[in-house]
C-alpha atoms as one frame of an Amber mdcrd trajectory, in Angstrom:
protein
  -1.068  27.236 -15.528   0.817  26.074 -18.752  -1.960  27.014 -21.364   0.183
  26.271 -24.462   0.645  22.868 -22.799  -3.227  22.543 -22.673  -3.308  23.423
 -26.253  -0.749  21.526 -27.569  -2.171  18.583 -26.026  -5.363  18.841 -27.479
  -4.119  19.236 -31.502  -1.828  16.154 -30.524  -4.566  13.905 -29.276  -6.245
  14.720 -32.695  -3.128  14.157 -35.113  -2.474  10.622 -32.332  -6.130   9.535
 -34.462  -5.333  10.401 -36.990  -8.015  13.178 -37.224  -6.348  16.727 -37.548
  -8.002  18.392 -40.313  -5.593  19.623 -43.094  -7.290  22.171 -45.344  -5.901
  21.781 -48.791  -5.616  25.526 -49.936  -7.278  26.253 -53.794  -8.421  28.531
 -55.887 -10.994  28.059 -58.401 -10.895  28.547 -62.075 -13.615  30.695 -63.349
 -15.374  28.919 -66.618 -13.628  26.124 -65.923 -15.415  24.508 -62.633 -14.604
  21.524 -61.259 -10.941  22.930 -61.919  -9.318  24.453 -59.734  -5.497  25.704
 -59.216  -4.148  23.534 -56.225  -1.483  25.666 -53.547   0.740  22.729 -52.556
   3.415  24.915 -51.175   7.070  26.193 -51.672   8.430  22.586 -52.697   5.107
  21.656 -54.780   4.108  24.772 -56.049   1.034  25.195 -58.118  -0.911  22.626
 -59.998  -4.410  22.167 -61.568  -6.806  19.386 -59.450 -10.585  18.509 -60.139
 -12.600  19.162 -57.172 -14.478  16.217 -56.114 -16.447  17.686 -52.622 -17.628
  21.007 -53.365 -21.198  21.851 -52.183 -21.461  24.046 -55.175 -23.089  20.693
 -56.561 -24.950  22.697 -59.779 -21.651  24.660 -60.257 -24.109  27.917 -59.882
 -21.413  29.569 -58.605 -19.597  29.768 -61.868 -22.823  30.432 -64.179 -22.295
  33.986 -66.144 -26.267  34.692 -64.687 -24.719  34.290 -61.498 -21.742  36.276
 -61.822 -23.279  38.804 -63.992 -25.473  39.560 -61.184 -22.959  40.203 -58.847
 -21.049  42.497 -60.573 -23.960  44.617 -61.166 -24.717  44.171 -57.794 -21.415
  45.299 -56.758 -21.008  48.672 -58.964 -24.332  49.463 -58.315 -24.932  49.077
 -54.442 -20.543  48.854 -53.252 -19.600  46.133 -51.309 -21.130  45.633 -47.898
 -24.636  45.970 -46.269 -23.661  48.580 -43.604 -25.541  46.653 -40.539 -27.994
  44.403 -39.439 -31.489  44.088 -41.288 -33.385  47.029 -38.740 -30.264  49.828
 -38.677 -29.884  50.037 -42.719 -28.915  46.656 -43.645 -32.159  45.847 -45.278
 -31.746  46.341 -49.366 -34.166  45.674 -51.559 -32.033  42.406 -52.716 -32.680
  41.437 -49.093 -36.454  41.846 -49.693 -37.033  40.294 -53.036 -34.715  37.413
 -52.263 -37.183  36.907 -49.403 -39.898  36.711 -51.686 -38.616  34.625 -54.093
 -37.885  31.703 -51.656 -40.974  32.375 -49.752 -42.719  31.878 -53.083 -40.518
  28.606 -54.160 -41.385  27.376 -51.149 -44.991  27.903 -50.791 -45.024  30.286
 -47.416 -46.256  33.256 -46.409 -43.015  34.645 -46.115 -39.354  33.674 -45.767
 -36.371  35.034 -43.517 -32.449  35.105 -44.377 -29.834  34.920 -42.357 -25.744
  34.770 -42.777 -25.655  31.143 -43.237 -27.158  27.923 -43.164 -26.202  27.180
 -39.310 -26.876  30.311 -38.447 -30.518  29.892 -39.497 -30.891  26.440 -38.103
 -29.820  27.662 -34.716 -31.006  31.179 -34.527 -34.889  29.600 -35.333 -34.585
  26.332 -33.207 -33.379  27.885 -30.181 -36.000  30.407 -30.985 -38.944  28.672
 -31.140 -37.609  26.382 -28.067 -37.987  29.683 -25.839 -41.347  30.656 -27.569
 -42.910  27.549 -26.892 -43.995  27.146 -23.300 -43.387  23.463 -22.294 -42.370
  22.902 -25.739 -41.169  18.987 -26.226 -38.770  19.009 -29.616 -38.621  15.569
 -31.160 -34.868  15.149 -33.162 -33.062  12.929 -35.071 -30.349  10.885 -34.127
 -28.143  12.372 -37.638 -29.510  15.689 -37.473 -27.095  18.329 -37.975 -24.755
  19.778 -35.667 -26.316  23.141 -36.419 -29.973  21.507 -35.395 -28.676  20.068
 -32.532 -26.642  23.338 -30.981 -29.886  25.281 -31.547 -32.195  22.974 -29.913
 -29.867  22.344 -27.054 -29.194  26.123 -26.860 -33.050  26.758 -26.457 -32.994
  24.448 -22.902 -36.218  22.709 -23.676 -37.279  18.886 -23.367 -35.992  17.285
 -26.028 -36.763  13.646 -27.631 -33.799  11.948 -29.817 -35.430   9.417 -32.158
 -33.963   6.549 -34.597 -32.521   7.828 -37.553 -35.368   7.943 -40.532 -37.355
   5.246 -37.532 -41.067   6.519 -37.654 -41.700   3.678 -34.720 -39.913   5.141
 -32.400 -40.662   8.803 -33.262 -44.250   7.786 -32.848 -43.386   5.685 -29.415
 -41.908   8.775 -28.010 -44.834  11.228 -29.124 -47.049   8.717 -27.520 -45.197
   8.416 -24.573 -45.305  12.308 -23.870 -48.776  14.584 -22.342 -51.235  15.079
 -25.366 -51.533  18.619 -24.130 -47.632  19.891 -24.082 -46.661  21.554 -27.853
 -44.133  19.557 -29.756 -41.992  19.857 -32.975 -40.586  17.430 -35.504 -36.914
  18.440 -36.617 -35.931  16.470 -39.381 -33.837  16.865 -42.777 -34.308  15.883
 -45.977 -31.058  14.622 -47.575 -28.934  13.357 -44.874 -25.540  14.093 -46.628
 -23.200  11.947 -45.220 -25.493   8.467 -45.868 -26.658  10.197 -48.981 -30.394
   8.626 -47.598 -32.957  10.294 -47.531 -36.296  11.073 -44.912 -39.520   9.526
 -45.504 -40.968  12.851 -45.318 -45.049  11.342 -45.534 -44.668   9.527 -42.905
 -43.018  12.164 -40.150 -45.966  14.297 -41.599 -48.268  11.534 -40.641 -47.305
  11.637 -37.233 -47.083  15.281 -36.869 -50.718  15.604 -37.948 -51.676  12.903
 -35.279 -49.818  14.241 -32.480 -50.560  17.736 -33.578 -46.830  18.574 -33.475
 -45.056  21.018 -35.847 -43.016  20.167 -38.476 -39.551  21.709 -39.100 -37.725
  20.435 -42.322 -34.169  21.736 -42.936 -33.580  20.888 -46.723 -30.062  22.223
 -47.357 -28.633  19.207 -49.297 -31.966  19.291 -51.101 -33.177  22.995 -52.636
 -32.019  23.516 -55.807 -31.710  19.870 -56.654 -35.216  18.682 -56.322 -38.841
  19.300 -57.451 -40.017  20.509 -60.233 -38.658  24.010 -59.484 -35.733  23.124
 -56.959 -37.812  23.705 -54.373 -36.437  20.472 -52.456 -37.778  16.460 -51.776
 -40.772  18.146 -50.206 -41.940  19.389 -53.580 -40.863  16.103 -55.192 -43.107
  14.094 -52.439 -45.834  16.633 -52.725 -45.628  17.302 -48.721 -44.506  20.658
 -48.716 -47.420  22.391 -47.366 -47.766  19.848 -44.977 -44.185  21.293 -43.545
 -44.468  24.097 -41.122 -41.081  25.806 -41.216 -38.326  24.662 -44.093 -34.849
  25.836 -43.862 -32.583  25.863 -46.310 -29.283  27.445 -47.755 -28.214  29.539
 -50.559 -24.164  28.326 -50.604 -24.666  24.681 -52.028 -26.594  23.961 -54.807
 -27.753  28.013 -55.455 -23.553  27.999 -55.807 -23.119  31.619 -53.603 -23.593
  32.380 -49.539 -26.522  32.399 -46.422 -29.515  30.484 -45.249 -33.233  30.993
 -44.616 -36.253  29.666 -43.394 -39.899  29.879 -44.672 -42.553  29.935 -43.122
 -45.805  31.342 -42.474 -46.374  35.227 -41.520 -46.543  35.068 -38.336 -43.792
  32.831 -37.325 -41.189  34.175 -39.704 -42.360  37.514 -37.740 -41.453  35.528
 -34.554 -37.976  34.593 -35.644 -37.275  38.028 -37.329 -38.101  39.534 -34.029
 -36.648  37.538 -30.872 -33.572  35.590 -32.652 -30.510  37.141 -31.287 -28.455
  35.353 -33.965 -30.936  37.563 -36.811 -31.255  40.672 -35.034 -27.338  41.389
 -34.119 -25.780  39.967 -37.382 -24.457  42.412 -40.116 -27.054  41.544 -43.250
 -25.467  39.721 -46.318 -23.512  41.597 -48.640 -26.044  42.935 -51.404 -23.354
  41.235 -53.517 -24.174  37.998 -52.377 -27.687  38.456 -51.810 -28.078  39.687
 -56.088 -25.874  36.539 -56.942 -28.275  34.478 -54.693 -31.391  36.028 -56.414
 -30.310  35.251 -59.418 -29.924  31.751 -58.898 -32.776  30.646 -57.336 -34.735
  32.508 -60.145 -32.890  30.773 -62.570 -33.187  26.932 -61.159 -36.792  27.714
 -60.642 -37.272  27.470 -64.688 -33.812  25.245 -65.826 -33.930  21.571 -64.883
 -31.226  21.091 -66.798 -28.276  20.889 -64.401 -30.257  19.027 -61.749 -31.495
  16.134 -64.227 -27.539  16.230 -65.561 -26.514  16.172 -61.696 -28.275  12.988
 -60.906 -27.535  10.994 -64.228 -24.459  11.559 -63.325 -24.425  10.741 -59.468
 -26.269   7.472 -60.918 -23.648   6.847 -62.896 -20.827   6.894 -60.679 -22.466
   4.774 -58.328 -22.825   2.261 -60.955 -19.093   2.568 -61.860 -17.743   2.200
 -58.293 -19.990  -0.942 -57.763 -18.506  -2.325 -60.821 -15.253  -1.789 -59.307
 -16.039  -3.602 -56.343 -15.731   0.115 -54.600 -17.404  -0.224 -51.499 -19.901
   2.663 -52.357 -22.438   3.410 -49.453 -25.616   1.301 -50.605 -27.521   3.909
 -48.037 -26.718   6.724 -50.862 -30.275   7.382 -52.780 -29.857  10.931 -53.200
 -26.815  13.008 -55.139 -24.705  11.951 -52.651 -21.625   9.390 -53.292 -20.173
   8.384 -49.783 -17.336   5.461 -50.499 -16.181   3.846 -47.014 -13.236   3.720
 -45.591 -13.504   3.218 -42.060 -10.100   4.334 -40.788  -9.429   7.527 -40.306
  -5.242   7.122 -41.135  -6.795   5.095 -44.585  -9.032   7.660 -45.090  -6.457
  10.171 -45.011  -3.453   8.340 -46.766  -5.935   7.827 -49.920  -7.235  11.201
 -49.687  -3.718  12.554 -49.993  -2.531   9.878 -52.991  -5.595  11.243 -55.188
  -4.202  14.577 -54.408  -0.748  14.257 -54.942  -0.933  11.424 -57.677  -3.770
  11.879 -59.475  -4.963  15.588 -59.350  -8.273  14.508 -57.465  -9.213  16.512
 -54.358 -11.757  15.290 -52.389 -11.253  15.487 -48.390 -11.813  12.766 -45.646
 -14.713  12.997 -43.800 -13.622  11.724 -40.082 -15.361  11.559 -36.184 -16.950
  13.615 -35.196 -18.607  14.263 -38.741 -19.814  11.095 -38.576 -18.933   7.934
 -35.940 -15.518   6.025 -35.599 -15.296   3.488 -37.542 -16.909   4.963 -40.220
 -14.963   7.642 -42.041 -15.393   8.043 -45.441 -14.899   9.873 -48.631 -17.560
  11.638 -50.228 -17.759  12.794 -53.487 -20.125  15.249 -55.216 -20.157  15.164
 -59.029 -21.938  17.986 -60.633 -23.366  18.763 -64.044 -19.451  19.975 -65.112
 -17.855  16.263 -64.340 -17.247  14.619 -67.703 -17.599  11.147 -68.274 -14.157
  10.749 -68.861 -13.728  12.241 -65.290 -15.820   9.565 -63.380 -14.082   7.139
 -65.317 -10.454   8.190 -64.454 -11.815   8.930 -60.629 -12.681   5.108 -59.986
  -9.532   3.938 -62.120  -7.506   6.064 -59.454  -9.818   4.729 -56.362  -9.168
   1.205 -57.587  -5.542   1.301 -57.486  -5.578   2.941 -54.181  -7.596   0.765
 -52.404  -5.057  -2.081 -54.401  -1.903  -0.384 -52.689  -3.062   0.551 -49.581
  -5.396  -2.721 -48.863  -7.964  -1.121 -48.096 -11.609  -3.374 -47.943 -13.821
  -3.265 -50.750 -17.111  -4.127 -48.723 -19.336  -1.426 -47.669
């Protein structure tokens, strides 16, 4: 068996679409975010770019309340947990953080895990095994971290219409009154930039007595009158059974959670392998994390700054004749490309040329034919910057003749 053949095969059918995925090595500028000092190798060298696709979309990540946090964190507790949240990994950062989102949230109680995927799966697959006969209603753009879990935890599963409350409520009809169910849905779906019509799936979850599971990670932080995510905006978000969310985009540091009531939170935290074997975040991280969601649940400013200026580069690409993604109602700013060789060549130009990083998105992010470039401005993106972003975009799309209709 030639194994290296195998291998070799595989990375070449991905470069022969133009797919392979090039990570583009920085290092970011404390103070100075969306800077960041760009590794381009031994013939490039080093050279300052402005990051265009971070998920630190508040730029919490650089703020001194952050950072302050974590260093205290750090000369106070050392570096690492020391093991899993029942043999000594519990500190009481774990515990307050817990109660903190629990409270944004409205629950009984909240859960943290290593990361955002790790919490989607861990409680999916979960609940999937807890649920006798339990029919789990998805849809079509959820996550890839929604759909391992739910696949993982081998129940029946229903895949509806993306945002299509028709067909979700065709397939809950369709299935025996008497079986349990559950709604998995997501807020902001962050490669559309759309977002769920959150009422409505609660509408149908109270009339097929179905539970609701929300995962909000392109959403807390950003949303709400405390950051607590589109539920709070809508005013649905005791009407949501379980939300999950995630402390590494807009709280700017590392993990995920859920929240939930008592007793299923309990549930989670005491049959989800992917909770109970996992090393506990770094107090570190967990004080930075703290600190932040503390902080956006008083300041508005950087979230009201983040969407004037998301507005405002939409408005400036549309002027351009940029084929922005007219799907985009949320922070999100998806531009089409639809090739993934285009996508690539004019990701690489604003690199190289320009000093703008922002990566291709390609299959199987989202579907062939559609790749795209998304870009995330945040509170720290001048004016000047979105002005000198679609100046560069413009030319590209000039020289490399690429379409201009979305």
């Amino acid at each position: 068996m030639d194994y290296d053949k195998i291998f070799d095969e595989a990375i070449d059918s991905l470069k022969g679409e133009g797919r392979y995925r090039v990570f583009v090595d920085i290092e970011r500028q404390r103070g100075s975010y969306p800077r960041a000092v760009h590794h381009a190798g031994e013939t490039q060298g080093k050279r300052t770019v402005t990051v265009w696709c971070s998920n630190d979309y508040l730029g919490m990540g650089q703020h001194p309340v952050v950072t302050t946090a974590m260093h205290e964190a750090i000369e106070a507790t050392g570096a690492g947990s020391g093991g899993t949240r029942n043999i000594s990994g519990t500190t009481h950062y774990h515990v307050e953080l817990e109660r903190e989102l629990a409270d944004l949230h409205g629950k009984e109680a909240a859960l943290l895990f290593t990361s955002g995927y790790v919490s989607n799966d861990a409680t999916l697959s979960t609940l999937a095994k807890l649920l006798p006969g339990v029919i789990i209603y998805s849809d079509e753009l959820n996550h890839a971290s929604m759909i391992e879990g739910i696949k993982r935890g081998q129940s029946e599963r229903r895949i509806f219409r993306h945002n299509d409350l028709a067909h979700l409520e065709e397939l809950l009809a369709a299935d025996d009154p008497d079986l349990p169910k559950l709604i998995a849905f997501e807020s902001v779906y962050s490669m559309d930039g759309d977002i769920a019509p959150l009422a409505g799936l609660c509408d149908l979850a109270d009339k097929y007595k179905a539970l609701t599971y929300l995962d909000e990670v392109h959403a807390v932080g950003m949303y709400g009158p405390r950051g607590a995510g589109v539920a709070e905006r809508d005013g649905v978000m005791h009407r949501i059974d379980i939300i999950e969310g995630t402390l590494a985009k807009a709280f700017g540091v590392m993990g995920g959670y859920i929240a939930a009531s008592t007793r299923i939170v309990d549930c989670v935290r005491s049959y989800a392998p992917g909770f109970i074997f996992s090393t506990s975040m770094s107090p570190v991280l967990t004080a930075g994390a703290l600190a932040s969601v503390r902080y956006l649940k008083d300041s508005t400013a950087e979230r009201d700054t983040l969407h004037a200026k998301a507005a405002k580069l939409k408005a400036l690409l549309r002027a351009a004749n940029l084929p922005v993604m007219e799907s985009s109602v949320s922070h999100m700013v998806p531009v089409l490309v639809g090739d993934p060789v285009q996508c690539k060549a004019v990701a690489d130009e604003l690199l190289f040329e320009y000093g703008i990083y922002v990566q291709p998105i390609n299959y199987p992010t989202v579907p062939r034919g559609a790749e795209r470039l998304r870009f995330t401005p945040s509170p720290a993106h001048s004016d000047e910057k979105l002005e000198q972003l679609v100046a560069a975009l413009d030319t590209c799309w000039r020289r490399l003749k690429i379409r201009r209709v979305a």
